[in-house]
C-alpha positions, 0 to 999 in steps of 0.5 A: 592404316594411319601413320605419322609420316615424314614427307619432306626432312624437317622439325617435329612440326613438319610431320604429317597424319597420312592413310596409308596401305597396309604393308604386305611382309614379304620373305622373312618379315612380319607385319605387326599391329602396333600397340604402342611405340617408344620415342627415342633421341634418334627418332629427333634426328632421322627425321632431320636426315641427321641419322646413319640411318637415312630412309627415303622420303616419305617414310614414317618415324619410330624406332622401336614398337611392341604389338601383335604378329598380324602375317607372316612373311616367307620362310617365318617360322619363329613367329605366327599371328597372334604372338606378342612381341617387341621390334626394332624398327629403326623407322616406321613404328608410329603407324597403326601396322608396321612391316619388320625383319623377323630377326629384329623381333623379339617375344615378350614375356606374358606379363609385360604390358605394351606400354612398357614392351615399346620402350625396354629392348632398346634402352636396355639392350643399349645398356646391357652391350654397353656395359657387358661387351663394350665396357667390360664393367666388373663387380665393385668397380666406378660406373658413371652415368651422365644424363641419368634420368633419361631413358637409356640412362635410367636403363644404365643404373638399374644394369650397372647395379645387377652387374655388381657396381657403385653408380654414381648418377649425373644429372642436370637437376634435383627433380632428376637426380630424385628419379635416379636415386629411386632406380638405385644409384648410390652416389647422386651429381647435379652438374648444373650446381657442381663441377663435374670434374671436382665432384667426380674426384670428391666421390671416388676419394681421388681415385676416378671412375672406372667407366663412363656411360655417356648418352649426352656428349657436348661439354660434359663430356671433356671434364667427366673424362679428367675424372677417368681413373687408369684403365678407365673405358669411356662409352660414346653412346650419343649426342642428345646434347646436340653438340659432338665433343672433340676429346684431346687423345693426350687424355686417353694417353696419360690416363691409358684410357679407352674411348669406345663407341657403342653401336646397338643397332649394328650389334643386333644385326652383327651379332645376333646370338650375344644380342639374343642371350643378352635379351634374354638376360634382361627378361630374367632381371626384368621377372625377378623385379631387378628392372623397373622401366620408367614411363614419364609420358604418354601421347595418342598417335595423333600426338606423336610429333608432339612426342619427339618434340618432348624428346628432342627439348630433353624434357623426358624423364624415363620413356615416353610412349606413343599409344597406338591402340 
């Protein structure tokens, strides 16, 4: 089988097509044909040995993939060959065939195509914990969502509206903050005109917003917190740009706010029954036509570096999607 492989840690343009043998799943796992794997901002950063998550060389890339049960390992009984399902994968899942835990396996509904399956269970999922468990978001209160138009941020408005809040959507352009406002968010912020901080008191009349959904961290990340209203949760979900920021604790402080890190990964491994029922609650939104997943771009497997490389620039509107089959 063909997969893009990451021989040595490096930039997109390091990787490599390679024939590889197919894996043999062994006790709890599943061998799954790929039909079509997701890109995600980790997928940019594991390849770099940037990740928590640190594979040894060679392995291939892609976290996340939707396909075909092909075998079954020891001891699988949730699954069988022929069944459509979606998988975390953490690495691996831009090859033709992928070997996963069955329990990082999920079926997927009989009307969603793999395209869109490769790219919902982490975005959403992400979003679900984020705002259900973490954040603790109630009906009528402030979410705020920076760098909106990304995938997860995409999956941030659609969730936080079915959860019953006003979204305020924050974004780097117009064309952006145009996809947002289609997916539902009632309050639109292009921080590359505005000042976030000042346009973050203009629309909640002074008050501040209750939740921030943060995707981005660098400098937004000091500003949207000045903005926070009391007992506001602040959710650290990632880095995408680049930069780590360092938040003076006088803030949370005064404003006797919470900083709360969100960690999908290890909430799936965790906690695997609130995960479970939180899928399943994304699936019923998902049938109801509550959630919309957008893809932006799509690239053929020997174009997968490419794809991480549109990824990592910050060029992706929605998902991008590597087709496998």
């Amino acid at each position: 089988m063909r997969a893009l492989m990451c021989e040595a840690h490096g930039l997109p343009e390091t990787l490599v097509m390679r024939d590889r043998p197919s894996p043999q799943p062994g006790p709890g796992a599943i061998r799954m044909r790929v039909k079509a794997a997701s890109v995600n901002f980790p997928d940019s950063l594991i390849i770099r040995d940037l990740y928590q998550t640190k594979p040894p060389l060679p392995f291939s890339p892609g976290s996340e993939a939707a396909g075909i049960v092909d075998a079954v390992g020891e001891g699988v009984t949730q699954f069988r060959p022929g069944d459509r399902i979606a998988a975390m994968t953490t690495w691996g899942a831009f090859a033709e065939e992928v070997m996963v835990d069955a329990g990082r396996c999920f079926a997927i509904p009989d009307d969603m195509p793999f395209d869109v399956a490769s790219g919902f269970t982490m975005v959403y999922g992400t979003a679900l914990h984020a705002l259900r468990q973490r954040g603790r978001l109630q009906p009528g209160e402030t979410l705020l969502v920076l760098g909106a138009a990304g995938g997860v941020g995409l999956a941030a408005i659609e969730v936080g509206k079915q959860m019953g809040a006003r979204v305020i959507a924050a974004a780097s352009s117009a064309e952006k903050l145009a996809l947002a406002q289609a997916h539902g968010a009632d309050v639109l912020i292009d921080y590359g005109q505005d000042d976030l901080k000042s346009a973050l008191r203009s629309a909640t009349d002074g008050r501040g917003v209750d939740v921030i959904f943060d995707p981005v961290g660098g400098a937004l990340a000091d500003p949207a917190f000045r903005a926070m209203a009391w007992d506001g949760r602040y959710l650290v979900i990632g880095f995408a740009a680049g930069d780590i920021p360092a938040l003076p604790l006088n803030l949370p402080l005064v404003k006797g706010a919470a900083i709360i890190g969100v960690f999908w990964g290890a909430f799936l491994t965790r906690e695997p029954a609130a995960n479970a029922d939180n899928v399943a609650t994304l699936y019923d939104w998902y049938r109801a036509g509550h959630l919309r997943p957008e893809i932006s771009h799509r690239f053929a497997l020997d174009e997968a570096a490419a794809a991480i490389r549109w990824v990592m620039d910050r060029k992706a509107m929605g998902k991008v999607v590597v087709e496998i089959d």
